[in-house]
C-alpha positions in Angstrom: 1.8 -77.8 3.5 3.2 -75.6 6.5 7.0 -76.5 7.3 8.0 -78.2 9.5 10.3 -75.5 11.3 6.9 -73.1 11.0 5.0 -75.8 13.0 7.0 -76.2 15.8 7.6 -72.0 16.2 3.8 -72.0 16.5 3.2 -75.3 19.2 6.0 -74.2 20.9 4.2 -72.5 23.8 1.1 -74.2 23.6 2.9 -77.5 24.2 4.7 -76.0 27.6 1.5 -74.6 28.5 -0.3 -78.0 28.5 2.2 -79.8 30.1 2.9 -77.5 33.0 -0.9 -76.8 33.5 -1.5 -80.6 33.3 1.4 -81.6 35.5 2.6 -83.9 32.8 5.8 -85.1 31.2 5.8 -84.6 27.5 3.2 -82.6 25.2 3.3 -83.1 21.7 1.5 -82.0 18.4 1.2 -84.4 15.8 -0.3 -84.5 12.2 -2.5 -86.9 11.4 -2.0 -88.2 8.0 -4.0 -91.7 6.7 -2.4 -94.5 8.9 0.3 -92.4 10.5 0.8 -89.3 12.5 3.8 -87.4 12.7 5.1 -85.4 16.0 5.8 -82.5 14.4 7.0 -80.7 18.0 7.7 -82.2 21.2 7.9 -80.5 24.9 9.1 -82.3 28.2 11.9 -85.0 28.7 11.3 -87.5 25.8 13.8 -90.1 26.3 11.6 -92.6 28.9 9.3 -92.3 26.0 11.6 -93.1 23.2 10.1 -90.3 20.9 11.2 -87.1 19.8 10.0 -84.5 17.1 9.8 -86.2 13.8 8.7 -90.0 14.8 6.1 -91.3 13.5 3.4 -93.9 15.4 0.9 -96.6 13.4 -2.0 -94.5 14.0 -4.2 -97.7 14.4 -2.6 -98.6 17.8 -2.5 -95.0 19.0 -4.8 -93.3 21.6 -4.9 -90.5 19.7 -7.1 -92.5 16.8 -9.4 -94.2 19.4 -10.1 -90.7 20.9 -10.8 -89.3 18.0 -13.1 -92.4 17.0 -14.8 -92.6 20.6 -13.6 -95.3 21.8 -11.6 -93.8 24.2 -11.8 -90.5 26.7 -9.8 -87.6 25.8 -8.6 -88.3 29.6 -7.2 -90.9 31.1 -5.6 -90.6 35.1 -4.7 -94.5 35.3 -3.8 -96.2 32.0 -2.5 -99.5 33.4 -5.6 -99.6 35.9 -8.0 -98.5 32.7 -9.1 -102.3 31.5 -9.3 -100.7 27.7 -5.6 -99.1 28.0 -4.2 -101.6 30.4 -4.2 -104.1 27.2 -3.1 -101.8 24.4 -0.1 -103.0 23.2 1.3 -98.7 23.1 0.7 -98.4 26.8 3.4 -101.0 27.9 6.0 -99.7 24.7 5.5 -96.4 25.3 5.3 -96.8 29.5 2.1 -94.3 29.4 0.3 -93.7 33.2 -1.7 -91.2 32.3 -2.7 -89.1 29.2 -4.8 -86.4 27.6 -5.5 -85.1 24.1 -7.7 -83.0 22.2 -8.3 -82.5 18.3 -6.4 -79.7 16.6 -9.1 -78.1 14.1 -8.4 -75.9 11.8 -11.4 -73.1 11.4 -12.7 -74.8 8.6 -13.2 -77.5 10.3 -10.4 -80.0 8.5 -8.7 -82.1 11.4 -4.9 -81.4 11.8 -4.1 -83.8 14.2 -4.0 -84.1 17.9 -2.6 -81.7 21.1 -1.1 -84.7 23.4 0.1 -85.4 27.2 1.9 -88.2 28.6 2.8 -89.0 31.7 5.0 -91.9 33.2 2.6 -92.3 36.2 -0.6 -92.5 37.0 -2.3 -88.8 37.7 -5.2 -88.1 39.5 -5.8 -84.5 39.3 -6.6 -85.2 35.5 -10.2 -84.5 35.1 -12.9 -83.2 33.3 -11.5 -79.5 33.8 -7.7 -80.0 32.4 -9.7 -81.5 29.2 -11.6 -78.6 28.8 -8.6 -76.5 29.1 -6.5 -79.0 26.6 -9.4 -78.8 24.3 -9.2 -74.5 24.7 -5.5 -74.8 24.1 -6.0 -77.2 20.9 -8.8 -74.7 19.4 -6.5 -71.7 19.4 -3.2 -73.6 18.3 -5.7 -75.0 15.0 -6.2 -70.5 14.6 -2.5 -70.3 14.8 -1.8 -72.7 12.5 -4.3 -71.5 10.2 -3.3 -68.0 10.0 0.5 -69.0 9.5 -0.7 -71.2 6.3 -2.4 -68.1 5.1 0.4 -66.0 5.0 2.3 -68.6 3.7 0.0 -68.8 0.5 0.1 -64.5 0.5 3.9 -65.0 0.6 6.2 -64.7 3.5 7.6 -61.4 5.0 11.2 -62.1 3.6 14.2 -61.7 7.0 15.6 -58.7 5.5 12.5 -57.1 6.1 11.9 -57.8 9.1 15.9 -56.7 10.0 15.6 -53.2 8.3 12.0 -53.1 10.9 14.3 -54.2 13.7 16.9 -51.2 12.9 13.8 -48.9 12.9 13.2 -48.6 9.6 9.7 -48.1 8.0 8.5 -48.7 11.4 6.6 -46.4 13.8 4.0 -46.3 16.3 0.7 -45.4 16.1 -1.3 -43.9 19.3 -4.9 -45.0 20.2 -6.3 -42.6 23.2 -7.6 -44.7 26.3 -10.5 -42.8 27.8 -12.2 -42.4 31.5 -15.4 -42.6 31.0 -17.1 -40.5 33.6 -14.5 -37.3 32.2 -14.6 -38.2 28.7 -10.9 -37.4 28.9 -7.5 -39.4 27.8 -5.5 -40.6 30.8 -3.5 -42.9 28.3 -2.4 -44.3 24.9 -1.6 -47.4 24.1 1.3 -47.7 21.1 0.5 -49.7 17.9 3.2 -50.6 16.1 3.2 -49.7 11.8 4.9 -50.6 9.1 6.0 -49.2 5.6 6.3 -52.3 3.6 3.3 -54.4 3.3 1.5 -56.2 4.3 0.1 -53.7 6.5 -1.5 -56.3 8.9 1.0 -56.0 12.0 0.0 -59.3 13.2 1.7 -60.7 10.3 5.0 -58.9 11.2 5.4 -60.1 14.6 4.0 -63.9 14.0 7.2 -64.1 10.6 9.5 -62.2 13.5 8.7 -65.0 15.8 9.5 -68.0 13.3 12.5 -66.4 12.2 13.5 -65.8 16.0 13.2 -62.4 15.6 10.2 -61.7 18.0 12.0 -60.5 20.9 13.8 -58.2 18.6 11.3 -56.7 16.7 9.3 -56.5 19.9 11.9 -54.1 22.0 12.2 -52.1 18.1 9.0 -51.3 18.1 8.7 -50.2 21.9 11.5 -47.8 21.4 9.6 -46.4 18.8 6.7 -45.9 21.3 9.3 -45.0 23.8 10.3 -42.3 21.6 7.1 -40.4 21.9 6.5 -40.5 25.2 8.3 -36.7 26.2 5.6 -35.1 23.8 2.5 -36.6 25.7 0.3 -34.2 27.3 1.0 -34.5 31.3 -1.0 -36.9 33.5 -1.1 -39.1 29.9 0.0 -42.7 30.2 1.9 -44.5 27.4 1.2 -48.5 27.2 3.3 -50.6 25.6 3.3 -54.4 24.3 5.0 -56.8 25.4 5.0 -60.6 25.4 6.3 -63.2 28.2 9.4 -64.1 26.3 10.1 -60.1 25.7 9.9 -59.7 29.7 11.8 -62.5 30.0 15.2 -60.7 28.4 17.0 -57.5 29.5 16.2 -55.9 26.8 13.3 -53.9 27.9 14.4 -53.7 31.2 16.9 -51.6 30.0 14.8 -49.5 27.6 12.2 -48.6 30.5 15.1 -47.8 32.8 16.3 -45.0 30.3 12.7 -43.8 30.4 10.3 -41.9 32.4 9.1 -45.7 33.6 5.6 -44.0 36.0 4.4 -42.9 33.2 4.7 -46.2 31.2 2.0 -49.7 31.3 3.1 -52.8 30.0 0.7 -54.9 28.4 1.2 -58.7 28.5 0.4 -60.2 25.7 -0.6 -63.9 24.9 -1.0 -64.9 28.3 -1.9 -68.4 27.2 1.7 -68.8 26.8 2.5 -68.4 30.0 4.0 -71.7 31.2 6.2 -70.2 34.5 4.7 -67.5 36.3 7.2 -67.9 38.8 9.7 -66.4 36.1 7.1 -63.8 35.0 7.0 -62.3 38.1 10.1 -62.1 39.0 10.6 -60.3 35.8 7.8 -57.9 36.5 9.1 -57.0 40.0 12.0 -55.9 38.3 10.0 -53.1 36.1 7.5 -52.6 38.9 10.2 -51.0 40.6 10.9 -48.9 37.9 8.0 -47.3 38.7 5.8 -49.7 35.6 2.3 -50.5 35.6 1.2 -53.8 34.7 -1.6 -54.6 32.1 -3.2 -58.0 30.9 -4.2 -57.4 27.6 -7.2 -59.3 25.5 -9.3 -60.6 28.8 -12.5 -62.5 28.7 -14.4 -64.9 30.7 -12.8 -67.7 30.3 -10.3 -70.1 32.8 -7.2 -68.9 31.3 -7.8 -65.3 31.6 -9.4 -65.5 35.4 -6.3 -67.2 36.7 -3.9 -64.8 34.9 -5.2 -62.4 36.4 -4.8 -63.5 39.8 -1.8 -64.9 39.2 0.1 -61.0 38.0 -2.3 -59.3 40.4 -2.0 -56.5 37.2 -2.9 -52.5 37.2 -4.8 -52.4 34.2 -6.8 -55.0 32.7 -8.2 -54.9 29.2 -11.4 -56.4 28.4 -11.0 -58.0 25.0 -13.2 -56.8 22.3 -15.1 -59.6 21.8 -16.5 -59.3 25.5 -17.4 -55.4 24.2 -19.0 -56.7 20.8 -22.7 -56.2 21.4 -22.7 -55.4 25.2 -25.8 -53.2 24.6 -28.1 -55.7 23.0 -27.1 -58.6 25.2 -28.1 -58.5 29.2 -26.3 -61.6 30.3 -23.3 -60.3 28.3 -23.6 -56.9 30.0 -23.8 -58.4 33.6 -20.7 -60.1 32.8 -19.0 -57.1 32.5 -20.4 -55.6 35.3 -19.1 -58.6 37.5 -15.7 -58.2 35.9 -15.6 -54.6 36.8 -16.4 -55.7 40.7 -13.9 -58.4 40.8 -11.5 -55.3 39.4 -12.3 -53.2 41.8 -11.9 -56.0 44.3 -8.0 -56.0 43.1 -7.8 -52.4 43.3 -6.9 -52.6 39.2 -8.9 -50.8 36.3 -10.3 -52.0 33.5 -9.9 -50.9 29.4 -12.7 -51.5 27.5 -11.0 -52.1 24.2 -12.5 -52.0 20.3 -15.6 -50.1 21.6 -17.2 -48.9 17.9 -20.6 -47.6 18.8 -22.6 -45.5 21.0 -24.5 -48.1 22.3 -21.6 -50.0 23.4 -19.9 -47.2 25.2 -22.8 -46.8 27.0 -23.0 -49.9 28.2 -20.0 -50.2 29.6 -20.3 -47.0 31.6 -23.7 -48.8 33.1 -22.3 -52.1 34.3 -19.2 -49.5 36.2 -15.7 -49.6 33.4 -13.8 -47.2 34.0 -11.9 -47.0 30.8 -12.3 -47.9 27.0 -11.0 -47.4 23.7 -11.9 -48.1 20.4 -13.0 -46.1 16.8 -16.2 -45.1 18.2 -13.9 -43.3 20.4 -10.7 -42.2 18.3 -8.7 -44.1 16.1 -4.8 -45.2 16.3 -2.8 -41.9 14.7 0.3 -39.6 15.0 0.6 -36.9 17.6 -0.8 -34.5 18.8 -4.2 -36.6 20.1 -7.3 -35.5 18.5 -10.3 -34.2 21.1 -12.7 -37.2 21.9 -16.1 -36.8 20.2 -18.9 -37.3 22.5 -22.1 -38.3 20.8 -25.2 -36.2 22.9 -28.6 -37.9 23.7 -31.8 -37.0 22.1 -34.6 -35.9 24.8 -37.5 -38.1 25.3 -39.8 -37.3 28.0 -42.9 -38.2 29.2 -46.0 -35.7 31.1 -45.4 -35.4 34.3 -47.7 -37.7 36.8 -49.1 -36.8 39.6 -47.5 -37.7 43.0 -48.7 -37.8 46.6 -48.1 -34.9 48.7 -44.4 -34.4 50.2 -42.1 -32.3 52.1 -41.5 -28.5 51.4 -41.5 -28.0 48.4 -37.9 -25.6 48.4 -36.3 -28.3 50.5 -37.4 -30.7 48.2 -36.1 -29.1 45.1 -32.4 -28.3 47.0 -32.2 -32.7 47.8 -33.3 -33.1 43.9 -30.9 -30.8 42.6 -28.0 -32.2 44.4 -29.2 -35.9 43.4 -28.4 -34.7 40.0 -25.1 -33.4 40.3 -24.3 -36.8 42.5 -25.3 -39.1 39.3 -24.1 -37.1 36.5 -20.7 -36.0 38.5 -21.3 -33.0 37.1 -20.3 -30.1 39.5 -23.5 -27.3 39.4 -27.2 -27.9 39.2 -30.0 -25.5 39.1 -34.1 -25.3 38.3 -34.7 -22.7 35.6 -38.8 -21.8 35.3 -40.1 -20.2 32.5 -41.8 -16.9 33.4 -45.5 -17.2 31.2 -45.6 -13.5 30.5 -42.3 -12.5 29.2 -40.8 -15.8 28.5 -37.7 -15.3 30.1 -36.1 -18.3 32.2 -35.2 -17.5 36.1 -32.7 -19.4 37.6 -34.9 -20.4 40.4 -32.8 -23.0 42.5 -29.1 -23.1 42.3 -26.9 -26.2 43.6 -23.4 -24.7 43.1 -20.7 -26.4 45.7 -17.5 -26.2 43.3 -18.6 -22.6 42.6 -19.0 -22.9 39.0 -20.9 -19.5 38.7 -24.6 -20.4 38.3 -26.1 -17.0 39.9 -29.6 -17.8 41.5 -32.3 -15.6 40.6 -30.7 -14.4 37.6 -33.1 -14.1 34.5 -31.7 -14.9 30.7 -34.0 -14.7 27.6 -35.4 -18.0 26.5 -35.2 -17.2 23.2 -30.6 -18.1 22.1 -30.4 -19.6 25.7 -28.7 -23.0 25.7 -31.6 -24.6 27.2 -33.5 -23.8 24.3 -31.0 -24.7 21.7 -30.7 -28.0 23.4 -35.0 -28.1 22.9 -34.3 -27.2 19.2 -31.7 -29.5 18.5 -33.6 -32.6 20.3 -31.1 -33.1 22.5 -30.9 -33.8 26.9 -27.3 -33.1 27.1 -23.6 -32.2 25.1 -20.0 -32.3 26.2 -19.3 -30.1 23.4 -21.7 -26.7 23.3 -19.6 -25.2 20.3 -20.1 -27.9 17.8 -23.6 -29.2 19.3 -25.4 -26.2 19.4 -24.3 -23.3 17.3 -24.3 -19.6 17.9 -24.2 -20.4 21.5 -22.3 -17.6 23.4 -20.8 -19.4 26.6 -17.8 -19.4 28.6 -16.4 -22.8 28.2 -14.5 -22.5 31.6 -17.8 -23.1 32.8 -19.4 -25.7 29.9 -17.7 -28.4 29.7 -20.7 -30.8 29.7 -24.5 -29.2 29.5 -27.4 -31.1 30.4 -31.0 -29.7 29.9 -33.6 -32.0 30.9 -37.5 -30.3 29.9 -39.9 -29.5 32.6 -42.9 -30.5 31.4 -46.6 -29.7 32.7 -49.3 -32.5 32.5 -50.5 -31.4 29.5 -46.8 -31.6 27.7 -46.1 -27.6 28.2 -42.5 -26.5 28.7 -42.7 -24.9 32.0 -38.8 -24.6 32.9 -35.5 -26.7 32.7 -33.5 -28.8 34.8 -30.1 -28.3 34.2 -26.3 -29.5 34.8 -23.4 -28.0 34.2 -20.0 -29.0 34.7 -16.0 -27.3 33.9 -14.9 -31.1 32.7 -16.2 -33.2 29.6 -18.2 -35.8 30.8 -19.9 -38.4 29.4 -23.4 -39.3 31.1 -25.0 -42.5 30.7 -28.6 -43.6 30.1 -28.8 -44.5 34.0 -27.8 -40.5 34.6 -30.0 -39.3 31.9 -32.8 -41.6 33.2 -32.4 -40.5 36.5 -32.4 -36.5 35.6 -35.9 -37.1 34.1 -37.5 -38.9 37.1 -36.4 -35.9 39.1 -37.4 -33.5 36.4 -41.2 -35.2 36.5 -40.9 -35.5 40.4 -40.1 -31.3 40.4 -43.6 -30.6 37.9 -45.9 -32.4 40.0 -44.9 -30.4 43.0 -45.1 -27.4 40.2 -48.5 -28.8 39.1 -50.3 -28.9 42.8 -49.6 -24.9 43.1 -53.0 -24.1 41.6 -52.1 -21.0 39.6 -49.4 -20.4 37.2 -46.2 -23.0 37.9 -47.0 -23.1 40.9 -47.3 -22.1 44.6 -45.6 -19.1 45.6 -41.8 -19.1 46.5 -39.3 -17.8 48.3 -36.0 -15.8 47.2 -33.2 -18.4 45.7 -32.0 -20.8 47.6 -29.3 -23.3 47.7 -27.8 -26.2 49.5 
């Protein structure tokens, strides 16, 4: 049995997020018990009603019961003009005009009771949509409740706890590196709060904070913590905070942001389903905005709810929850999805955080369908200072005999467009054509593509034999942000290998006749579409190689660039 008190903590929100949504006058949550159902919490101006929290209604004359046995709809615009509501005894005591309700699961599927709204007249923007979004509302209030009756049974974070936490004691912050993508560099953190005493979870924390009314508290402790570490970031690296709507609803943080360097610092809103009066909430974020703050929505997905907070707080950042990331790269719709959210992004001039992103074939993905940002283990996980390098995971080569082509344009201008296709999709800043000479083996760098002046020198020969392009054949792989750890013994200067790609030129018959190669000063990570891309043009180059006739090729002039 959860408490009463604990109940009504948890509905709290959900109950002035129904009724504002809905345009209605009272919300309620009851529990449904045999032949009665208690309203555990009430929101809205009860009185006309004659209810209040703790009453209890005959659950045969209800509407809740005949919704839940089908012989009512979950929503009803006109109760007095209904014919099967009009006579119900409940609609004349209670003066209902219009109403809504959804069942309030728990995850095992054992029924609570009922998320309610009443209104004193009729309603006729109450449809099939606001019962769908009822219904949404109802499913994650059933989690809540859930969750809280679990901790109850682990045993309750006692309030001395939780004040020692609020004084800053046993608590710190953790920080997770956020990543671009196309750099494979961290532009930010985001701060996770930690705890000493268990449990470790620090869900739990914040969730006993909030039934205690403690949240806001805890909350601002556990920013200051992050706040803390913010003057031994690298430069250019963000911090993001959490935050949720009744934390930005106090001074508190307004106060800690203005002591801070605030242009360096995102605020994540959290629990945007609680949200009942964005008029408030932006007001309140004005306020930090002109601080200097960025604005984040945290835990998106496709849903109503996160589409119209979005447009509503018009944010910065916005973070794609992880189960939109979970499976991305064995799921097309899924992936499309995300594209489309990273277009209406870019349509708000915001960015968008991939979060929880634990494998390879995730992250790559998401750097197909255009996010610009992620995070997760696969990338680093939440730690102390200083931030650990980001691994980047190379691709194995696999590619195919050239085919052959139908005649084209010259074949040095031809080479000079292809090499600077490949620095435009990999955003890598230097491109060349290495061939393999057949006598001595050695690799001439044939064709340069060198705009940023990286250093490539055109015409100059290097042994194949320790060159990277024949490490990277030796290891199996097309490309490395990493040259030191990914292919050892090579002698480089990493001013100028940040990111190595070495794409095989291959003859018809499968012989290595040269390498088509990127290099860049920046780690980058390059996609599948890059990769893919780079070995089209590499079997594009050999079948002009392959229509010389003798050796690679026909004869050509000195090097040449763009």
């Amino acid at each position: 049995m959860i408490e009463t008190g604990v109940i009504q903590a948890v509905a709290r929100r959900y109950l002035a997020v129904a009724r504002s949504t809905l345009e209605m006058d009272v919300a309620w949550l009851s529990e449904h018990s045999g032949a009665e159902h208690l309203l555990h919490a009430v929101d809205g101006d009860c009185e006309p009603f004659g209810i209040e929290a703790g009453t209890i209604l005959a659950a045969p004359q209800s509407y809740c019961a005949r919704v839940l046995d089908g012989t009512l709809p979950a929503v009803i615009s006109d109760a007095r003009g209904e014919p099967a509501t009009a006579c119900l005894p409940v609609t004349e005591r209670l003066g209902i005009g219009s109403y809504a309700g959804a069942p309030v699961n728990l995850p095992d599927g054992t029924l609570f009771g009922m998320l309610c709204c009443v209104g004193r007249a009729p309603n006729p923007g109450l449809g099939a949509s606001e019962g769908r979004l009822l219904s949404a509302l109802a499913t994650s209030l059933g989690e809540d409740l859930a969750r809280v009756a679990l901790r109850q049974r682990e045993g309750a974070i006692p309030r001395a706890g939780i004040e020692r936490a609020i004084a800053g004691e046993g608590l710190s912050a953790a920080l997770q590196p956020i990543v671009k993508l196309a750099e494979m560099r961290t532009v930010g953190v985001e701060a996770l709060a930690r705890f000493q005493d268990p449990p470790g979870r620090p869900d739990l924390w914040f969730a006993r904070a909030a039934e205690l009314g403690l949240g806001e508290a805890l909350e601002l402790s556990a920013i200051r913590a992050a706040l803390a570490l913010l003057p031994q970031l690298p430069d250019g690296v963000y911090l993001s905070v959490n935050a949720s709507p009744d934390t930005l609803h106090g001074r508190g943080l307004h106060g800690l942001l203005a002591a801070a360097d605030a242009r360096r610092v995102v605020v994540e809103i959290t629990e945007h389903a609680s949200v009942a009066r964005y008029d408030d909430l932006l007001r309140e974020l004005a306020a930090l905005r002109e601080l200097g703050v960025r604005v984040a929505v945290d835990d998106t997905g496709a849903g109503y709810a996160s589409f119209r907070h979005i447009l509503a707080l018009r944010p910065d950042i916005i973070k794609l929850d992880r189960d939109m990331v979970v499976g991305v790269d064995r799921d097309r719709a899924r992936e499309g999805l995300v594209g489309a959210l990273a277009s209406f992004a870019e349509s708000l001039g915001a960015v968008v955080v991939a979060e929880g992103v634990e494998t390879a074939g995730e992250l790559d993905a998401l750097a197909r369908a255009g996010i610009a940002c992620a995070q997760g283990y696969y990338l680093a996980r939440p730690g102390p200072l200083p931030l650990p390098d980001i691994g980047v995971s190379p691709k194995p080569q696999r590619l195919a005999p050239a085919r052959p082509l139908p005649p084209g344009d010259d074949f040095a201008d031809f080479v000079a467009a292809q090499l600077a296709r490949v620095a435009a999709v990999t955003g890598l800043d230097a491109s060349y054509l290495n061939l393999r000479d057949p006598v001595d083996g050695t690799l001439e760098h044939r064709y340069v593509y060198d705009p940023a002046g990286v250093g490539i020198i055109a015409g100059a020969r290097i042994p194949w034999r320790g060159s990277l392009c024949q490490r990277c054949q030796e290891a199996g792989l097309l490309w490395t942000a990493d040259v030191v750890r990914d292919l050892p013994g090579a002698e480089v200067d990493p001013s100028m290998y940040g990111t190595f790609m070495s794409v095989p030129v291959l003859s018809a018959g499968g012989k290595v006749i040269g390498t088509l190669c990127a290099a860049g000063r920046a780690r980058r990570y390059l996609s599948d579409r890059a990769t893919a891309e780079a070995e089209r043009i590499s079997r594009a180059i050999t079948d002009r190689l392959a229509r010389g006739g003798e050796g690679y090729g026909p004869p050509v002039p000195a090097a040449r660039g763009s």
